[in-house]
C-alpha angles and dihedrals in degrees: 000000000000114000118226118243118256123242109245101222113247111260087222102052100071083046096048091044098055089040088066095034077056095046094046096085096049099044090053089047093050093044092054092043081047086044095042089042088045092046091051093048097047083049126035131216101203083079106088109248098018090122101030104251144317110252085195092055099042093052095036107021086227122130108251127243091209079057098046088051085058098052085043098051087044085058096041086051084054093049092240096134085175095057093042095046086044085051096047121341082192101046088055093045086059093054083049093057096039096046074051088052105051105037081059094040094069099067090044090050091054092052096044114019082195094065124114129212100242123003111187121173124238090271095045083050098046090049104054081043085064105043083050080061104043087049096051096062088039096061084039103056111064103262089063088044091115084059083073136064 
């Protein structure tokens, strides 16, 4: 009774295969900020109601700064950087970081499958918390009235 050869495994396929398994996480991660991008352009959010309505308005009367993100990603969809930066400038600052973020995110990715976009610590994380708050009543007093729509 002969015994069949056995296939050697090919050296490329473990490395292809945890090359996709690394770039998963990524690629989900690029295709919901394309499908969230794409949502806010087909429907925008500068119609009342478009969106249902803003919590944070209704209780405070406040414009919103979350409401003020979505206007600025729609104009930056249509390429229109005045109108976003005039919706929301921090808003816009934020796409920027994470477009930043991403784009430098994939090699890492491919040299340590472990590796997050965007790691901050708790203070990191406290700090910009409280600059979105101080920018919220800013925009909201009448000398940062040109931070709102």
């Amino acid at each position: 009774m002969t015994v069949p050869p056995t296939q050697s495994p090919d050296p490329a396929a473990p490395e292809l295969g945890s090359r996709r398994q690394a770039l998963r996480a990524p690629a989900l991660v690029g295709v919901a900020g394309l499908t969230a991008a794409l949502l806010l352009h087909v429907r925008d959010p500068n119609s009342p109601g478009s969106w249902g309505f803003c919590p944070f308005e209704t209780v405070t009367g406040w414009d919103c700064p979350g409401c003020g993100g979505l206007r600025a990603v729609h104009a930056l969809t249509d390429l229109d950087l005045g109108a976003a930066l005039s919706s929301n400038v921090f808003a816009v600052l934020l796409v920027g970081v994470l477009a930043v973020a991403f784009v430098a995110w994939i090699p890492r990715r491919l040299a340590d499958p472990s590796a997050r976009m965007i790691v901050i610590s708790s203070r990191t994380g406290l700090v910009i918390l409280a600059v979105l708050a101080v920018f919220t009543v800013v925009r909201n007093t009448p000398w940062g009235a040109w931070l709102a729509a």
